[in-house]
PDB file of N, CA, C, O and CB in Angstrom:
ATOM      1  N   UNK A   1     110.898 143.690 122.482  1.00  0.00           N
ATOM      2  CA  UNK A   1     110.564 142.395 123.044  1.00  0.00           C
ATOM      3  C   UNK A   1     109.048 142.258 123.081  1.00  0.00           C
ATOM      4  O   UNK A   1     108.239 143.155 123.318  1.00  0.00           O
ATOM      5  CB  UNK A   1     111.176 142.223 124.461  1.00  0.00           C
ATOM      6  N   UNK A   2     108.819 141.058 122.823  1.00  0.00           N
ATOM      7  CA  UNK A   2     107.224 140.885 122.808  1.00  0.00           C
ATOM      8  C   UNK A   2     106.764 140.672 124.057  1.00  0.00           C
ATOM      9  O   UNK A   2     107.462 140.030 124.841  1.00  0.00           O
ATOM     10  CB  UNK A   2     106.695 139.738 121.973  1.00  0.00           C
ATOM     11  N   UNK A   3     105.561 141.158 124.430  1.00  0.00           N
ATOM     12  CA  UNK A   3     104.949 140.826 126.064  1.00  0.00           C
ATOM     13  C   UNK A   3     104.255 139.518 125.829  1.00  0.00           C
ATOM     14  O   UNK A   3     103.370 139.444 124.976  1.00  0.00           O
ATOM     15  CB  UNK A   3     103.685 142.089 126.786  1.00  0.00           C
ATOM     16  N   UNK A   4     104.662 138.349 126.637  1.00  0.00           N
ATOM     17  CA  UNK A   4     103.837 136.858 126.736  1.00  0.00           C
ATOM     18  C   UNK A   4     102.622 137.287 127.150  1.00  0.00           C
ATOM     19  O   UNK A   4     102.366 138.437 127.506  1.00  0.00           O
ATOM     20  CB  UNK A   4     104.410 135.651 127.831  1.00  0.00           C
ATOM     21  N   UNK A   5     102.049 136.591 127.117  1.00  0.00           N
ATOM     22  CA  UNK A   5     100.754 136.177 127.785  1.00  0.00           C
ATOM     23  C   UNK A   5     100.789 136.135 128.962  1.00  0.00           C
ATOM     24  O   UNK A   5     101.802 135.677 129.489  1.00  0.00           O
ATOM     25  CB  UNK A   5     100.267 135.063 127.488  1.00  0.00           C
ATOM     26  N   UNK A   6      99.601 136.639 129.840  1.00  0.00           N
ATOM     27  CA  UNK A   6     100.351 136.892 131.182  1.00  0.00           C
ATOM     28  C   UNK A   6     100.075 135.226 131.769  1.00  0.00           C
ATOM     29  O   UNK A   6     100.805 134.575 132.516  1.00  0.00           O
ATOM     30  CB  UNK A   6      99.536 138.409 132.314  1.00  0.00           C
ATOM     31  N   UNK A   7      99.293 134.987 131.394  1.00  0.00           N
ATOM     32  CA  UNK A   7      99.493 133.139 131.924  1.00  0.00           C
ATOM     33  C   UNK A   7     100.659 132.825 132.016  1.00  0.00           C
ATOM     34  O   UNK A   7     101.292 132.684 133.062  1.00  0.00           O
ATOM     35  CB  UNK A   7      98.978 131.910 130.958  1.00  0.00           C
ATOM     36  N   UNK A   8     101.077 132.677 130.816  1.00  0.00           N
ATOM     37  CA  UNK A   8     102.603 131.835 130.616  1.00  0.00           C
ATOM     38  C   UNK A   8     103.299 132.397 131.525  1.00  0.00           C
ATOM     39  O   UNK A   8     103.614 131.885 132.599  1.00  0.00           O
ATOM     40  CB  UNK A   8     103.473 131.941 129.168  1.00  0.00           C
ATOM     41  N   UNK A   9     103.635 133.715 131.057  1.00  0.00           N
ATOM     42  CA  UNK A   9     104.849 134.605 131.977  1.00  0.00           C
ATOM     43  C   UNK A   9     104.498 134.110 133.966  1.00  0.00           C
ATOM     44  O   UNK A   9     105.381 133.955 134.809  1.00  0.00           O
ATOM     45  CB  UNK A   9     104.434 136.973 131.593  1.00  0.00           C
ATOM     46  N   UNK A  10     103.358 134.006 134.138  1.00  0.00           N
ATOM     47  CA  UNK A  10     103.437 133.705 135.546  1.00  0.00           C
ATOM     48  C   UNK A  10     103.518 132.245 135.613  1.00  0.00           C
ATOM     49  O   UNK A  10     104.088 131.733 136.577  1.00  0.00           O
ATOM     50  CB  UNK A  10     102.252 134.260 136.362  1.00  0.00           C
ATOM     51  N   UNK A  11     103.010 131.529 134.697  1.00  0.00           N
ATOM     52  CA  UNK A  11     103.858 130.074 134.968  1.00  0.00           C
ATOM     53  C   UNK A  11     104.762 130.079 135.181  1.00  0.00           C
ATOM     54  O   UNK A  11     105.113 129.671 136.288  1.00  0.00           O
ATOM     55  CB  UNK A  11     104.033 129.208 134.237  1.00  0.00           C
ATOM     56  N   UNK A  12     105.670 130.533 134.274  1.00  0.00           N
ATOM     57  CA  UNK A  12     107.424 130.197 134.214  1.00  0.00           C
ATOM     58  C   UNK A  12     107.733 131.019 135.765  1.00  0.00           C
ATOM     59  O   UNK A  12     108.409 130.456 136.626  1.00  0.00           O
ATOM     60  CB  UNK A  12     108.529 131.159 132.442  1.00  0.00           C
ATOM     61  N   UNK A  13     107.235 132.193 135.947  1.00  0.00           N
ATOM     62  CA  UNK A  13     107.718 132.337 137.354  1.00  0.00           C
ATOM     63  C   UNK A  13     107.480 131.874 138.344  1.00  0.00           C
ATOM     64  O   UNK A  13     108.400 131.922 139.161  1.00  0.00           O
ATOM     65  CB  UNK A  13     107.659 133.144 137.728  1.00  0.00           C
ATOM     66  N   UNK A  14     106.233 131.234 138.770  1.00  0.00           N
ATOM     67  CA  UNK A  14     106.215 130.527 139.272  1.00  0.00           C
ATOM     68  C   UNK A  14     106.900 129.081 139.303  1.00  0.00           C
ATOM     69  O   UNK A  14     106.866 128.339 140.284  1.00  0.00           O
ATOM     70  CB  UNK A  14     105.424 130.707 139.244  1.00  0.00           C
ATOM     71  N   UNK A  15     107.441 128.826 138.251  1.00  0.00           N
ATOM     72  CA  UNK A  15     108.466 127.651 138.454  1.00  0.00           C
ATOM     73  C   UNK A  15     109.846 128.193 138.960  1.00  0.00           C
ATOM     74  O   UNK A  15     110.535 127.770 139.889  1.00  0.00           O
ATOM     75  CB  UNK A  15     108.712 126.830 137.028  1.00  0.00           C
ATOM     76  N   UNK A  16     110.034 129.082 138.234  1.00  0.00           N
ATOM     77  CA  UNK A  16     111.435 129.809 138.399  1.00  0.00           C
ATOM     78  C   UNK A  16     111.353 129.739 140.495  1.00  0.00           C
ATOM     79  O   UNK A  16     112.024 129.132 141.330  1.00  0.00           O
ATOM     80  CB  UNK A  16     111.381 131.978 137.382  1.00  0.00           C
ATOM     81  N   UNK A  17     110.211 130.674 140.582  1.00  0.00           N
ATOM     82  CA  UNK A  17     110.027 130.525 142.462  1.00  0.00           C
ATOM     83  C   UNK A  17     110.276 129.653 142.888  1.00  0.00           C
ATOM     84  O   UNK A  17     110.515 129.716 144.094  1.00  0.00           O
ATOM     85  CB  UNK A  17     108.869 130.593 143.184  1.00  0.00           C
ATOM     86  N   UNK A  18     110.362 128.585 142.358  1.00  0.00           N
ATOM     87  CA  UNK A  18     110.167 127.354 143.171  1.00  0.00           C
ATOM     88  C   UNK A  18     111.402 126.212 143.360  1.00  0.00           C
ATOM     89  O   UNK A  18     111.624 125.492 144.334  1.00  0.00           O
ATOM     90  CB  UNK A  18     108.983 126.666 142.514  1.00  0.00           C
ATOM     91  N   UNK A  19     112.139 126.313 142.045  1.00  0.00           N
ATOM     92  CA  UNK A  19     113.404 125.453 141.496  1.00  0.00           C
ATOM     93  C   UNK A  19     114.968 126.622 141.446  1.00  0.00           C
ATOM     94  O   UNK A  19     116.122 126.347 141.775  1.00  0.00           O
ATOM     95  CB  UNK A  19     112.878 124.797 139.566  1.00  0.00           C
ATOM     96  N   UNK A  20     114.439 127.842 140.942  1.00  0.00           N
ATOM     97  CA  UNK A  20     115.291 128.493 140.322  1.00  0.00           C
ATOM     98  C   UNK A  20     115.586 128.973 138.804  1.00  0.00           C
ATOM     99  O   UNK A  20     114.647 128.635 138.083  1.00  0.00           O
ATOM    100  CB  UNK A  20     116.018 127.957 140.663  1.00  0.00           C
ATOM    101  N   UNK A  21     116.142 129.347 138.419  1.00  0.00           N
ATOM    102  CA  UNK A  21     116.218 129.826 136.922  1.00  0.00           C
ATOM    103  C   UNK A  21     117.505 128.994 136.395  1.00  0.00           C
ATOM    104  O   UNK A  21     118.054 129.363 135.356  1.00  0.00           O
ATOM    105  CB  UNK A  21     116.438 131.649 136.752  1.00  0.00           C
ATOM    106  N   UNK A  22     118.009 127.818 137.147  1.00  0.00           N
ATOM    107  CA  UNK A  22     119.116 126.824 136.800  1.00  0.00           C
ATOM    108  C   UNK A  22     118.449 126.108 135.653  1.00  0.00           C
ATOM    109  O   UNK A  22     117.331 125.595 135.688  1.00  0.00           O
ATOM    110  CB  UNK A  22     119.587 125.772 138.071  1.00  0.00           C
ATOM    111  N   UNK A  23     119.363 126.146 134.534  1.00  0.00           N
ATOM    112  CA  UNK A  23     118.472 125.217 133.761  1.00  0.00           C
ATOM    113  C   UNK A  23     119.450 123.857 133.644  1.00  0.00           C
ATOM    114  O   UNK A  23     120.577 124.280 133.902  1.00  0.00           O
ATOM    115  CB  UNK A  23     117.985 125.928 132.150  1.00  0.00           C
ATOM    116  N   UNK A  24     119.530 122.516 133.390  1.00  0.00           N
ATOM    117  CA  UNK A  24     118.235 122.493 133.048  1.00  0.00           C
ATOM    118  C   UNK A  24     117.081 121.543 133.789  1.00  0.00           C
ATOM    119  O   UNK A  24     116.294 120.688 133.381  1.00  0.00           O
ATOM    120  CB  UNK A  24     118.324 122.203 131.753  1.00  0.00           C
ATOM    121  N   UNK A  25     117.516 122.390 135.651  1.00  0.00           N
ATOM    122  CA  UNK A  25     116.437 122.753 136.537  1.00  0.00           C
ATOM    123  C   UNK A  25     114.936 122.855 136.437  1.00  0.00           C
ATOM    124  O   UNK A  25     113.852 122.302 136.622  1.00  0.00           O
ATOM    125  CB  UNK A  25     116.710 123.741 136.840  1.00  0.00           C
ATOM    126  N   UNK A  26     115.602 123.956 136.012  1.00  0.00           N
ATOM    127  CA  UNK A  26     113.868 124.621 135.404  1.00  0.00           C
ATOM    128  C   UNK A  26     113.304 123.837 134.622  1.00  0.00           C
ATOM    129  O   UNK A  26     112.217 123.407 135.008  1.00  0.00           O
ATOM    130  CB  UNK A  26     113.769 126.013 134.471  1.00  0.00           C
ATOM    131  N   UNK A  27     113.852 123.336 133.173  1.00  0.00           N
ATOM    132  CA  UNK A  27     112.888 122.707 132.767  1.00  0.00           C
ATOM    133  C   UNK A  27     112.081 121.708 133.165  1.00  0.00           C
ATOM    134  O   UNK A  27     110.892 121.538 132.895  1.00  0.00           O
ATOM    135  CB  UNK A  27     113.159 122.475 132.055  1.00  0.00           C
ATOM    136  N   UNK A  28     113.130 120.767 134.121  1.00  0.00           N
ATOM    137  CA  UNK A  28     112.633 119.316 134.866  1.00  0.00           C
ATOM    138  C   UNK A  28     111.442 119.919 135.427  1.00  0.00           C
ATOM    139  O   UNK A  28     110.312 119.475 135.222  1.00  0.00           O
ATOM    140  CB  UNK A  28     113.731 118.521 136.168  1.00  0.00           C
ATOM    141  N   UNK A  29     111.827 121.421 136.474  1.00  0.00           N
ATOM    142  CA  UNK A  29     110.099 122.112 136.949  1.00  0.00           C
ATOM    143  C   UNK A  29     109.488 122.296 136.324  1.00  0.00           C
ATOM    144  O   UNK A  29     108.402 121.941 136.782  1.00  0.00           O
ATOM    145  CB  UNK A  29     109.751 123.203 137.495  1.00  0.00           C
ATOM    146  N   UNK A  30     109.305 122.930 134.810  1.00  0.00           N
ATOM    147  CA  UNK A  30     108.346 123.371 134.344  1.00  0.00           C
ATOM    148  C   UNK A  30     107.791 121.615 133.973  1.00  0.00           C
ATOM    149  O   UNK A  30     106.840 121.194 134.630  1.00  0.00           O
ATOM    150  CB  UNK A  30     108.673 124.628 133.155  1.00  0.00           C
ATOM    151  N   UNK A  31     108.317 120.869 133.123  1.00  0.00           N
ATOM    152  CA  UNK A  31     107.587 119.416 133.356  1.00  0.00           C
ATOM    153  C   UNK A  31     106.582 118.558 134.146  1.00  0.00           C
ATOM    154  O   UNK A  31     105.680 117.755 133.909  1.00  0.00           O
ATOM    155  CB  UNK A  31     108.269 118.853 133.547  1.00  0.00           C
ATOM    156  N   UNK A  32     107.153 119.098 135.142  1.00  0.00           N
ATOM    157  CA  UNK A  32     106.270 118.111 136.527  1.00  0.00           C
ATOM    158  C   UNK A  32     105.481 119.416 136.798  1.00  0.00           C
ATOM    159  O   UNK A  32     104.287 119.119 136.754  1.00  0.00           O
ATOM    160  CB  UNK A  32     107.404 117.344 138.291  1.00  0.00           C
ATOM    161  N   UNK A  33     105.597 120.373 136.987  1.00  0.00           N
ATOM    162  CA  UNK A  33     104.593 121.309 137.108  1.00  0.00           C
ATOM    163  C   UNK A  33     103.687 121.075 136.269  1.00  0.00           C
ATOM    164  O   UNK A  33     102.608 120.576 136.587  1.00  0.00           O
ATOM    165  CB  UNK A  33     104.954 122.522 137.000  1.00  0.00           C
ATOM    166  N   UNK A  34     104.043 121.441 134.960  1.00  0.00           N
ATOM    167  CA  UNK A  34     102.591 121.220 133.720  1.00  0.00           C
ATOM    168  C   UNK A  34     102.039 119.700 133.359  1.00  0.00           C
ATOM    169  O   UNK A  34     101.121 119.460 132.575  1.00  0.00           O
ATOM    170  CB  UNK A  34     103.116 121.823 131.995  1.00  0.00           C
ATOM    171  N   UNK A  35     102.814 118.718 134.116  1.00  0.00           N
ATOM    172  CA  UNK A  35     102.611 117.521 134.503  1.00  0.00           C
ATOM    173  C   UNK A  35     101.161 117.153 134.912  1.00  0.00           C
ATOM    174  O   UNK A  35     100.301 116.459 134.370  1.00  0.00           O
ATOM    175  CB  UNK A  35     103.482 117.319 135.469  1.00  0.00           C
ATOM    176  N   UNK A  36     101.212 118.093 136.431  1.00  0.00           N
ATOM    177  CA  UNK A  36     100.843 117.470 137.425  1.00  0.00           C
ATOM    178  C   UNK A  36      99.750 118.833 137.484  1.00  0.00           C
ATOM    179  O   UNK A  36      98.838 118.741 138.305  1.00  0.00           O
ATOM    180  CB  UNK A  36     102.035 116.998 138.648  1.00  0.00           C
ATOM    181  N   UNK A  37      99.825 120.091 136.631  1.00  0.00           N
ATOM    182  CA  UNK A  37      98.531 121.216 136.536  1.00  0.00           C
ATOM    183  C   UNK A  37      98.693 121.633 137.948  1.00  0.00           C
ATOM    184  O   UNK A  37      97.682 121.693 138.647  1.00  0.00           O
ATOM    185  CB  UNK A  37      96.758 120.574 136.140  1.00  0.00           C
ATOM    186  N   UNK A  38      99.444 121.823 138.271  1.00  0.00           N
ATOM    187  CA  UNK A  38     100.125 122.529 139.607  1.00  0.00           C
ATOM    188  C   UNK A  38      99.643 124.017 139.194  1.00  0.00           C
ATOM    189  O   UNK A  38      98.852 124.633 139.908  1.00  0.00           O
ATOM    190  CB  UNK A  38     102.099 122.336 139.799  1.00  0.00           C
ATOM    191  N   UNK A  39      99.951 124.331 138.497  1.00  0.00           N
ATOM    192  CA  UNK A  39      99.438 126.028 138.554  1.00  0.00           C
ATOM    193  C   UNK A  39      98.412 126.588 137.462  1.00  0.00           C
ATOM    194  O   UNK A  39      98.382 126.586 136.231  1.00  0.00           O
ATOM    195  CB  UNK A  39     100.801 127.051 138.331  1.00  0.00           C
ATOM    196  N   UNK A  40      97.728 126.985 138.306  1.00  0.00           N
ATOM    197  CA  UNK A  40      95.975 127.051 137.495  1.00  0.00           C
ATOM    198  C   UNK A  40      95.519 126.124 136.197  1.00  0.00           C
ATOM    199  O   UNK A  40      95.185 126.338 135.032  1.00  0.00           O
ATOM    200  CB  UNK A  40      95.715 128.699 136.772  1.00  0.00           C
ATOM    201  N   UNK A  41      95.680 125.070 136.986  1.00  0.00           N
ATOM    202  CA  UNK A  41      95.061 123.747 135.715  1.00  0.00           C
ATOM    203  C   UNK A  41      95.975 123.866 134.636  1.00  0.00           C
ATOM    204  O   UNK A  41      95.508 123.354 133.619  1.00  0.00           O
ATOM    205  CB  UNK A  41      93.295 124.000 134.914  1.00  0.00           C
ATOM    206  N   UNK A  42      96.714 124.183 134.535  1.00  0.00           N
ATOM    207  CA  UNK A  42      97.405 124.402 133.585  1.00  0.00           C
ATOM    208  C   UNK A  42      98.529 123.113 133.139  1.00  0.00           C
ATOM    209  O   UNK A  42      99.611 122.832 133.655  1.00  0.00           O
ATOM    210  CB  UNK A  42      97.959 125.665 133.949  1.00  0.00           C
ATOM    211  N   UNK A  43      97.773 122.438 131.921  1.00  0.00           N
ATOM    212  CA  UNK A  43      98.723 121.168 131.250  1.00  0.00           C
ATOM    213  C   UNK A  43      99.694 121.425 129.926  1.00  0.00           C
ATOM    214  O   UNK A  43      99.500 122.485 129.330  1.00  0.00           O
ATOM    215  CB  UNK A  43      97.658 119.955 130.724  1.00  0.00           C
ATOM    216  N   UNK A  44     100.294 120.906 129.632  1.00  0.00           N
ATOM    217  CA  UNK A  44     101.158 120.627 128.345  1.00  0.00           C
ATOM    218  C   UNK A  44     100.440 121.143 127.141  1.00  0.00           C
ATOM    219  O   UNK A  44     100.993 121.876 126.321  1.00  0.00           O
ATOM    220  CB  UNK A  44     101.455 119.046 128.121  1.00  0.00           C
ATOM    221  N   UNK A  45      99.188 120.744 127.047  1.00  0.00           N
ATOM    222  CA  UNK A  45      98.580 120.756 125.745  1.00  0.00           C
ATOM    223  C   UNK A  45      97.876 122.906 125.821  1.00  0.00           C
ATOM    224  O   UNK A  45      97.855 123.737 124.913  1.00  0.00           O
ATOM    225  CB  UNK A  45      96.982 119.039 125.721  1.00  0.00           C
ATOM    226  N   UNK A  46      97.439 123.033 127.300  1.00  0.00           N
ATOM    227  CA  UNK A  46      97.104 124.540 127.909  1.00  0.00           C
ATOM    228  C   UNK A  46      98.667 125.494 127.292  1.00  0.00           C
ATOM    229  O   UNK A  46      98.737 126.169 126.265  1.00  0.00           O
ATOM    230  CB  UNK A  46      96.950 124.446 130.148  1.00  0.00           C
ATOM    231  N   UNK A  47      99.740 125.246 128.292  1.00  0.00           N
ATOM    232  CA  UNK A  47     100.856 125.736 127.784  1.00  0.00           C
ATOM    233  C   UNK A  47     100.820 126.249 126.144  1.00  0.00           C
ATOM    234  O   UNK A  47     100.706 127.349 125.603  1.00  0.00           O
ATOM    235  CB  UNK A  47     101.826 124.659 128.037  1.00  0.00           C
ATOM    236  N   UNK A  48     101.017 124.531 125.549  1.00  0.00           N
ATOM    237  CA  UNK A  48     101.550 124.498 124.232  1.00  0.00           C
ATOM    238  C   UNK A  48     100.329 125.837 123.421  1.00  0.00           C
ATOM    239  O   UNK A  48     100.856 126.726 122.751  1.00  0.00           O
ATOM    240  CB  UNK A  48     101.470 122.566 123.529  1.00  0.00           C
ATOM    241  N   UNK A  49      99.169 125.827 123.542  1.00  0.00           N
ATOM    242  CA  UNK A  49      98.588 127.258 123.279  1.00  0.00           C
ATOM    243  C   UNK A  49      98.723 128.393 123.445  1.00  0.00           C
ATOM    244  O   UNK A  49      98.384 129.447 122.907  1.00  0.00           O
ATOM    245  CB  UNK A  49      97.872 127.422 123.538  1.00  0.00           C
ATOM    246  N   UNK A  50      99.330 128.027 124.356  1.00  0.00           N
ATOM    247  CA  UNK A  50      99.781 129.954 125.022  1.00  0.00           C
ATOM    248  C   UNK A  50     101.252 130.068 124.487  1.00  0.00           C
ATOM    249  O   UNK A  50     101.873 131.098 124.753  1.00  0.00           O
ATOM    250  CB  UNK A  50      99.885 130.277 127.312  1.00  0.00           C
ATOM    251  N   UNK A  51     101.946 128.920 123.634  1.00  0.00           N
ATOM    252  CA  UNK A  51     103.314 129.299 123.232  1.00  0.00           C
ATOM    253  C   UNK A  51     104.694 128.599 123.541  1.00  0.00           C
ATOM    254  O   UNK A  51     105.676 128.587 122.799  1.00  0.00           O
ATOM    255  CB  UNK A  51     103.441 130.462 123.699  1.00  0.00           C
ATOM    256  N   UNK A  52     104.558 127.965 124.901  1.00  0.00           N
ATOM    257  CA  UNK A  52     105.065 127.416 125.379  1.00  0.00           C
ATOM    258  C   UNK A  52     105.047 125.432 125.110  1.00  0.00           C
ATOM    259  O   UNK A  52     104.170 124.673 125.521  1.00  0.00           O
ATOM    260  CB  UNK A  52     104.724 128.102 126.387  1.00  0.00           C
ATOM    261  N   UNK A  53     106.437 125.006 124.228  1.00  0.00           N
ATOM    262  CA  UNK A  53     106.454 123.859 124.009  1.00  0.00           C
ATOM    263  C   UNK A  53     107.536 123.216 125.182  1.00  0.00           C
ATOM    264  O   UNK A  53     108.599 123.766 125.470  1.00  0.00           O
ATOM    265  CB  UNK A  53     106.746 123.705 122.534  1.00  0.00           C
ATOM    266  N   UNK A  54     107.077 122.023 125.759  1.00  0.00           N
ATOM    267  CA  UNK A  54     108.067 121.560 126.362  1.00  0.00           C
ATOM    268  C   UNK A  54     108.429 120.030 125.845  1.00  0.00           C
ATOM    269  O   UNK A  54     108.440 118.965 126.463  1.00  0.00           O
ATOM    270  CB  UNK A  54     107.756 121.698 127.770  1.00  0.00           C
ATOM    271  N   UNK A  55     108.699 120.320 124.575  1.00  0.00           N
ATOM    272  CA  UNK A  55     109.514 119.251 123.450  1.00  0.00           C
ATOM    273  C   UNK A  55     110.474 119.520 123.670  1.00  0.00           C
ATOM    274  O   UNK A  55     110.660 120.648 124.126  1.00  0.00           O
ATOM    275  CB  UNK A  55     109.418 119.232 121.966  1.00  0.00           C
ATOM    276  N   UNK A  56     111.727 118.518 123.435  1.00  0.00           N
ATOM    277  CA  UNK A  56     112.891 118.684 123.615  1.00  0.00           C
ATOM    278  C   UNK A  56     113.487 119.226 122.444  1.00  0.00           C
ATOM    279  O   UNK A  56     114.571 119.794 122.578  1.00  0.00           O
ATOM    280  CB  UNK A  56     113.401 117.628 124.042  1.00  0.00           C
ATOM    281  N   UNK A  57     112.856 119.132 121.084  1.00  0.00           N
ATOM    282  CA  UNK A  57     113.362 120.172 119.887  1.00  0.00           C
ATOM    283  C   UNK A  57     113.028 121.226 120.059  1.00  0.00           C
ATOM    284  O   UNK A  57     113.585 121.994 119.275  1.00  0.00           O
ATOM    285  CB  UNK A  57     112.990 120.011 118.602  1.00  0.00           C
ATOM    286  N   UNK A  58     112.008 121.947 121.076  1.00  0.00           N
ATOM    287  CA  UNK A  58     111.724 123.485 121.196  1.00  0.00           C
ATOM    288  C   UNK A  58     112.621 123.848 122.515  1.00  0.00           C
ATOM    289  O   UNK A  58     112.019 124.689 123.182  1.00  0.00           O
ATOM    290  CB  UNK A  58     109.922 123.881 121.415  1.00  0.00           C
ATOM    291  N   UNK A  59     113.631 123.550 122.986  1.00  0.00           N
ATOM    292  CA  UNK A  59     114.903 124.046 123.715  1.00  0.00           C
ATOM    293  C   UNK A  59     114.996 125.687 123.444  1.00  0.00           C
ATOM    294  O   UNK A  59     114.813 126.501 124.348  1.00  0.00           O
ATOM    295  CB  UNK A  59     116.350 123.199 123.088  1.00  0.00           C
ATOM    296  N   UNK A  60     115.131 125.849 122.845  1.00  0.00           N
ATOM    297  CA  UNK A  60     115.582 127.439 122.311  1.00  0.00           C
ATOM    298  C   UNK A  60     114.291 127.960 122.608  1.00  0.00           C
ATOM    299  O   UNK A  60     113.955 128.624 123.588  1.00  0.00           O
ATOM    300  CB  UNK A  60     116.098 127.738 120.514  1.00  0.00           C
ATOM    301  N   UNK A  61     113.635 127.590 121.678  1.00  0.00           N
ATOM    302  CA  UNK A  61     112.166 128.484 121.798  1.00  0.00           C
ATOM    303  C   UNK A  61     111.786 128.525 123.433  1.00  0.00           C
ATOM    304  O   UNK A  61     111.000 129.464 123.564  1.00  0.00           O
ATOM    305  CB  UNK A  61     110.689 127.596 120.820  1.00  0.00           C
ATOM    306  N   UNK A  62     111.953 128.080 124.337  1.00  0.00           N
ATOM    307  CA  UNK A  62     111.591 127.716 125.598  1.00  0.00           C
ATOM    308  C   UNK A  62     112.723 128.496 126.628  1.00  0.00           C
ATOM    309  O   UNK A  62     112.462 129.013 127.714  1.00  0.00           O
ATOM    310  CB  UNK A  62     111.563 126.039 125.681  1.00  0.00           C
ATOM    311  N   UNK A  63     113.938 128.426 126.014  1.00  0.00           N
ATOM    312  CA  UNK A  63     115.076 128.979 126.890  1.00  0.00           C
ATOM    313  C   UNK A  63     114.369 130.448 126.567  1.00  0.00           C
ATOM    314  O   UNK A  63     113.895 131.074 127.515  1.00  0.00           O
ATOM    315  CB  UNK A  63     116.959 128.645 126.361  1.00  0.00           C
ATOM    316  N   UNK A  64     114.313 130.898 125.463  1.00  0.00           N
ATOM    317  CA  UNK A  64     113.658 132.392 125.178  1.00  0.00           C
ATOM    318  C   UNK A  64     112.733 133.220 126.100  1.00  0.00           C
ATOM    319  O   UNK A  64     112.752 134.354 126.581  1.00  0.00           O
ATOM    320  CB  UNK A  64     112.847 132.287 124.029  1.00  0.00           C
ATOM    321  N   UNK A  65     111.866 132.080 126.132  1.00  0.00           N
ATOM    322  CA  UNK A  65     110.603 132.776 127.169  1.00  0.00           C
ATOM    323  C   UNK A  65     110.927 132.868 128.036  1.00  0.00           C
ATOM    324  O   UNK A  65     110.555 133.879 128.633  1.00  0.00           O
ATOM    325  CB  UNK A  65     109.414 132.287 127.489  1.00  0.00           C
ATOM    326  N   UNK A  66     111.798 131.961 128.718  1.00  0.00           N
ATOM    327  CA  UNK A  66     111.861 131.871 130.182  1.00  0.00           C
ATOM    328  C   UNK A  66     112.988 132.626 130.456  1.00  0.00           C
ATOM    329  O   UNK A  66     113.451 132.510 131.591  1.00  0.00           O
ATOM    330  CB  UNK A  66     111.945 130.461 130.780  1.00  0.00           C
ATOM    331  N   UNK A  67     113.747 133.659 129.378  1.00  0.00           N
ATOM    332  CA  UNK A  67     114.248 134.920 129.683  1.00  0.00           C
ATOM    333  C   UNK A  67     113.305 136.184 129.180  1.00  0.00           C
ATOM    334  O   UNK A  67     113.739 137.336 129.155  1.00  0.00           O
ATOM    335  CB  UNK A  67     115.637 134.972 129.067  1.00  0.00           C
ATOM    336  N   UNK A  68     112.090 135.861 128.819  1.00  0.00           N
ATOM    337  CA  UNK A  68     111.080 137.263 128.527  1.00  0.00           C
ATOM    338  C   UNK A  68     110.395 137.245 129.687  1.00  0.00           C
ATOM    339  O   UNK A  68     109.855 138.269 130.107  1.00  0.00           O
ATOM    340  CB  UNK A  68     109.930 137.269 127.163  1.00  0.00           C
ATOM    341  N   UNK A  69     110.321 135.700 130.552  1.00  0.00           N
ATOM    342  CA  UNK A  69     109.358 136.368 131.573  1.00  0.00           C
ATOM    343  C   UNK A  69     110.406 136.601 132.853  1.00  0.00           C
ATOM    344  O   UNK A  69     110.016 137.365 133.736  1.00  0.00           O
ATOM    345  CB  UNK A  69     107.885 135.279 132.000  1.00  0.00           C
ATOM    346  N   UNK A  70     111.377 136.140 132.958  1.00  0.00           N
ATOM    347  CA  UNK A  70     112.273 136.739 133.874  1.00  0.00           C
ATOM    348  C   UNK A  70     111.854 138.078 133.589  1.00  0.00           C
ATOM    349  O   UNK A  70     110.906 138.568 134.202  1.00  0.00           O
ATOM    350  CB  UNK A  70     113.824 136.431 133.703  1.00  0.00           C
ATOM    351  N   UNK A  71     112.479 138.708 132.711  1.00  0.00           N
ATOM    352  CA  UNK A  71     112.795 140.149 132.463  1.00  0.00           C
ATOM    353  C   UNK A  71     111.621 140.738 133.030  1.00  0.00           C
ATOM    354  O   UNK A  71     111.743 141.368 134.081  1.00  0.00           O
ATOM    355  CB  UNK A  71     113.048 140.584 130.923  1.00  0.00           C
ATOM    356  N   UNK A  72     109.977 140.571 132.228  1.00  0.00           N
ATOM    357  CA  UNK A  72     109.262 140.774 132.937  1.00  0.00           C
ATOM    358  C   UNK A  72     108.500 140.909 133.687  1.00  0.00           C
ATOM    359  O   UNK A  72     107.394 141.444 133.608  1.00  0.00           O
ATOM    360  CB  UNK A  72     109.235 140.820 132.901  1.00  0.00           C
ATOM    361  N   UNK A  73     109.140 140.313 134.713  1.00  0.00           N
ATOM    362  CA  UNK A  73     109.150 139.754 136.775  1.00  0.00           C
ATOM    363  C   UNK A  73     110.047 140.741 136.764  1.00  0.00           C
ATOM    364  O   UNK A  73     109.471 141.736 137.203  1.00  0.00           O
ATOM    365  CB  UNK A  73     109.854 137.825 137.655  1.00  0.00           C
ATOM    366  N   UNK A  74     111.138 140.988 136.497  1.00  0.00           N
ATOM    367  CA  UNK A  74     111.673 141.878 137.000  1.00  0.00           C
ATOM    368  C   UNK A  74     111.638 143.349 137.270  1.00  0.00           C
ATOM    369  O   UNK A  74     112.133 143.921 138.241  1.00  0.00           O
ATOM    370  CB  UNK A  74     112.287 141.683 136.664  1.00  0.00           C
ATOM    371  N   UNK A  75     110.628 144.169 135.729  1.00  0.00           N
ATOM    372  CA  UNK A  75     110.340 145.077 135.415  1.00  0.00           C
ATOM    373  C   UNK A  75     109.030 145.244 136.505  1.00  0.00           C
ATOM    374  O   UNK A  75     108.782 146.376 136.919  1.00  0.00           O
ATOM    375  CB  UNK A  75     110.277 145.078 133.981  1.00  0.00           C
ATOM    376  N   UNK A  76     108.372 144.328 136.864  1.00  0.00           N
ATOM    377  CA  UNK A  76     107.165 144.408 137.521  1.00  0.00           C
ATOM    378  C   UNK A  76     107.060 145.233 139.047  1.00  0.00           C
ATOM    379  O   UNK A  76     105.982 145.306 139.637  1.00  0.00           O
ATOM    380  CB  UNK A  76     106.781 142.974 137.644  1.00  0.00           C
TER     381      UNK A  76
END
């Protein structure tokens, strides 16, 4: 498994903290979160660099991460 970026990986947990890991919960959080730069300035276009698309054709690619950074939150 590849290690994210630790940005990303603590975004998504930090959404996960906040909504849950229900999808598709989470995504509505991760939205208004990267919306609104709720967690360290961090916008759509910030994300989309670090890997993270929140297009509705990158579904998969997005469900992915947000089981790499579960996993490692959990390992932590």
């Amino acid at each position: 498994m590849n290690s994210l970026d630790p940005q990303l990986r603590d975004f998504i947990l930090f959404c996960v903290e906040r909504r849950g890991a229900d999808w598709p919960a989470l995504y509505d959080e991760m939205a208004m979160v990267a919306g609104q730069r709720l967690f360290n300035g961090l916008g759509r276009a910030e994300l989309k660099q670090l890997g993270l698309s929140l297009a509705l054709d990158s579904v998969d690619r997005t469900l992915e991460l947000v089981k790499q950074a579960i996993a490692q939150g959990q390992q932590a």
